[in-house]
C-alpha positions in Angstrom: 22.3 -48.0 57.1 20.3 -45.2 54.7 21.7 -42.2 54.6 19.4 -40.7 57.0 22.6 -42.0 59.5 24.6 -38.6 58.9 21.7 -36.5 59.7 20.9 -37.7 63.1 21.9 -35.1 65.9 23.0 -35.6 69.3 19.4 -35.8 70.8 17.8 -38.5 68.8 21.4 -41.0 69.3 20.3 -40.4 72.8 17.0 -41.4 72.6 18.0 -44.4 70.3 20.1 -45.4 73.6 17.2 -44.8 75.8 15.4 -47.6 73.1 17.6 -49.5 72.9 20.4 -49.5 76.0 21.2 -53.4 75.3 21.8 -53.2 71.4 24.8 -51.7 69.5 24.1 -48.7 67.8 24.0 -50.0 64.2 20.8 -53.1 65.7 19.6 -49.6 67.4 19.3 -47.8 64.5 17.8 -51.1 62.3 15.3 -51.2 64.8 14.2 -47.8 64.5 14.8 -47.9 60.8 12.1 -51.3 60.9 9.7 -49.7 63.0 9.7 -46.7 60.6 9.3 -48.4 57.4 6.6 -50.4 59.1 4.8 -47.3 60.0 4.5 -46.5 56.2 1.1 -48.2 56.6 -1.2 -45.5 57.6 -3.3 -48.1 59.9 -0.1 -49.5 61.4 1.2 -45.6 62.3 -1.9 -45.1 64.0 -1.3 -47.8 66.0 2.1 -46.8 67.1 1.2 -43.6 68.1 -1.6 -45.0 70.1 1.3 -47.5 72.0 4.3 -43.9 72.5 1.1 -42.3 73.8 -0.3 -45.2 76.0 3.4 -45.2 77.6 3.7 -41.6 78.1 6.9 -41.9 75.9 8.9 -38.2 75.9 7.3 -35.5 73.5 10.1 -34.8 71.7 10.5 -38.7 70.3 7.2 -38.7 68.9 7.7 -35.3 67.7 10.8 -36.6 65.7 9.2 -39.8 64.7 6.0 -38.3 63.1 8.6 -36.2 61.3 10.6 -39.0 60.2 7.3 -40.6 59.0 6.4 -37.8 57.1 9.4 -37.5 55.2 9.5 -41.1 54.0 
């Protein structure tokens, strides 16, 4: 795991178990870690915004993911 795993607070653990309920926390976090690295693609990022907004997904998580995108 990158070393972005130390920095995560409280809040975004629980809204990689509100992803992810099924998976261990380390295939949580890949998953997220995929779906970000995929997002690099500006076309691609569009596209996943369209899908969090399409499903009403909490404000906060695509708060945090834009920010995670724009730090990569």
């Amino acid at each position: 795991m990158r070393d972005r795993e130390e920095g995560r607070s409280p809040e975004l653990d629980g809204v990689r178990r509100r992803l992810f309920p099924e998976l261990s926390p380390e295939e949580g976090w890949a998953q997220i870690e995929r779906a970000l690295d995929g997002a690099a693609d500006g076309e691609r990022w569009e596209r996943i915004e369209r899908i969090a907004r399409e499903r009403n997904l909490d404000q906060e998580l695509l708060a945090r993911l834009r920010e995670l995108h724009s730090g990569s």
